[in-house]
Structure formats: C-alpha cells, structure tokens
N, C-alpha and C positions, 0 to 999 in steps of 0.2 A: 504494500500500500504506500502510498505517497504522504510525504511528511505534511503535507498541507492539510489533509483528513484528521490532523491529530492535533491541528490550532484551532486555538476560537477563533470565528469570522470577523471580529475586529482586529486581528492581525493578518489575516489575510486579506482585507481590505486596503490596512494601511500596506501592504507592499505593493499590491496592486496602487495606489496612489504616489508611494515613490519611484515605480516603475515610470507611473505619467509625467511628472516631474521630470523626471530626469528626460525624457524624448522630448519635454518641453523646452529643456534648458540647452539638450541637443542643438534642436533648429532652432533656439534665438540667439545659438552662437556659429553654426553655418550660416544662419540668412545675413550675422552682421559680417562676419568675412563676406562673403558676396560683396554686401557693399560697401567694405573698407575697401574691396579687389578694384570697386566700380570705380569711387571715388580716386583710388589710386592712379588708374586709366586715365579718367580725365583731366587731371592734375598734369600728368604726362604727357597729354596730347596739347591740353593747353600750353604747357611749358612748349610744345614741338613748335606750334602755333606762332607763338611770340618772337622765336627766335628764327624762327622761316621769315616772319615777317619784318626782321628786321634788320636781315639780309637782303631780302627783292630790297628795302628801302637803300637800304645800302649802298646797292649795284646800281641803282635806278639816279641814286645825287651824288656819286663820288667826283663827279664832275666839280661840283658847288665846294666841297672841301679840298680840293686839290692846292698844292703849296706851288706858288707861282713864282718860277725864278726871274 
C-alpha cells in the first residue's frame, strides 16, 4: 500500500498545495527570464540602433568636420 493511505487528509492536502506552489513559483520565475531574455534583446538592438546610426551620421558630415590645411 502506498504511504499516502496511512496520513490524514490534511496532510495530504497540504503536499498537494506545496506541490502547487512550487509549479507556481516555477513559471513566475521562467516567465521572468523570458522577459529579463526580452528586455535584454532590446537593450541590444537599441544599443545596435544608436551606434548604426551614428555612423551613417558620421559618413554622411565628415565633410563639415574635416581639418582644413
């Protein structure tokens, strides 16, 4: 027979609820990776963003900064 048949149902209940707990505590710390991952991304792309763009600028006026002899 199984150990479970030989507790009272108020302990078999509470396992079954820290069973649930813990699956809860599971995915609300995968769903926050996810979006620490997302967050992380976009910080990255913005960063890519910024410095793409301030290169075409760059290229585009180096004329206007040129040191004139």
């Amino acid at each position: 027979m199984a150990i479970y048949s030989y507790l009272p149902p108020s302990s078999s209940s509470s396992r079954s609820d820290v069973a649930k707990r813990r699956s809860q505590q599971h995915r609300r710390r995968s769903g926050g990776g996810f979006r620490r991952r997302c967050v992380v991304l976009v910080k990255q792309q913005k960063t890519r963003f910024y410095i793409f763009g301030r290169c075409i600028s760059m290229l585009l006026c180096w004329h206007d900064h040129a040191i004139r002899d």
